[in-house]
N, C-alpha and C positions, 0 to 999 in steps of 0.2 A: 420336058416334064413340067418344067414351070407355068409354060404358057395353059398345060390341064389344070394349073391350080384357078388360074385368072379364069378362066372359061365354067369350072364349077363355083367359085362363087358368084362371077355375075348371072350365071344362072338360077343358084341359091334364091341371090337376091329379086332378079325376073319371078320365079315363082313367088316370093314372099307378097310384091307387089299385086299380084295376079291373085293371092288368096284375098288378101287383108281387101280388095276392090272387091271381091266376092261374096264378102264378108257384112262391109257396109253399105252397098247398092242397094239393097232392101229398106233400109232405116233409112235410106237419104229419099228413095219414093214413096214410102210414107208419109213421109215430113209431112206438113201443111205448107204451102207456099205465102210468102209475106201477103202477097194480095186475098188467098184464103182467108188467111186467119182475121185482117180486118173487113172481112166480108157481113154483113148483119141483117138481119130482116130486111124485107123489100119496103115496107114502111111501119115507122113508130108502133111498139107495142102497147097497148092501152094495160097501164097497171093495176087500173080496178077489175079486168077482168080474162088478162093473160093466166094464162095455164102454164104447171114449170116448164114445160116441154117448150112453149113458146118461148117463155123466159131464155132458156137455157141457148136460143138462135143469137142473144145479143153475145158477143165479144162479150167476154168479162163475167159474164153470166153462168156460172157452175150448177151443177143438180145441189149442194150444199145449198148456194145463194137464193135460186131461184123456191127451194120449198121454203125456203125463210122471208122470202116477200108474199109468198101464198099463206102462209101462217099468221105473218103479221097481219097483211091484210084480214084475212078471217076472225082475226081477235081486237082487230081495232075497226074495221072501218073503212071504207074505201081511201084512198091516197087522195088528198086534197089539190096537191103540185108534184113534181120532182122530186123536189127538195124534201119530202117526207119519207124520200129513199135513206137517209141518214138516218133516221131511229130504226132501220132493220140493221141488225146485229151484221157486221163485217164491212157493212157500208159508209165508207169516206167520203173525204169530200174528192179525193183524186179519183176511187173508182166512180164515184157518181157523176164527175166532169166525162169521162170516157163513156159512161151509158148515158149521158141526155141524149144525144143524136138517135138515139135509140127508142126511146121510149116516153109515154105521151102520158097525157091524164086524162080520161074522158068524162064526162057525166054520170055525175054518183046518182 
């Protein structure tokens, strides 16, 4: 009688395994993979005249961020360098080191 007690809980425990795996196999393929996520444009986005959708291909780049360099640009001006990525609202100097590789300045 004993040995049915060992038998139902490693059992117990088998199924518990077997759900909670059933459970988060979906969320684990989902995921994005490390190499996904620092995945970006095939080449430098031109910031005077990227669209948010375009914006939005760079790492780092959110629908928030990206209508906020569309905005700014339309109320100021085309981007003279990079570096005029910082007077858009949210924009650091750490996230702007992460988008250079990203993103270019073309002729205004």
């Amino acid at each position: 009688m004993h040995m049915g007690r060992v038998h139902r809980r490693a059992l117990g425990a088998a199924l518990a395994t077997v759900l909670i795996a059933a459970a988060i196999a979906p969320v684990l393929a989902a995921a994005p993979k490390p190499a996904e996520a620092q995945k970006g444009p095939a080449a430098p986005v031109d910031l005077n005249t990227a669209t948010p959708d375009a914006l939005q291909a760079i790492p780092g780049i959110g629908e928030v961020i990206a209508e906020r360099i569309v905005k700014w640009r339309e109320a100021n001006g085309p981007f003279h360098q990079v570096d005029d990525l910082m007077k858009v609202q949210g924009i650091g100097e750490k996230l702007l080191e992460k988008l250079r590789p990203y993103v270019r300045v073309g002729k205004s």
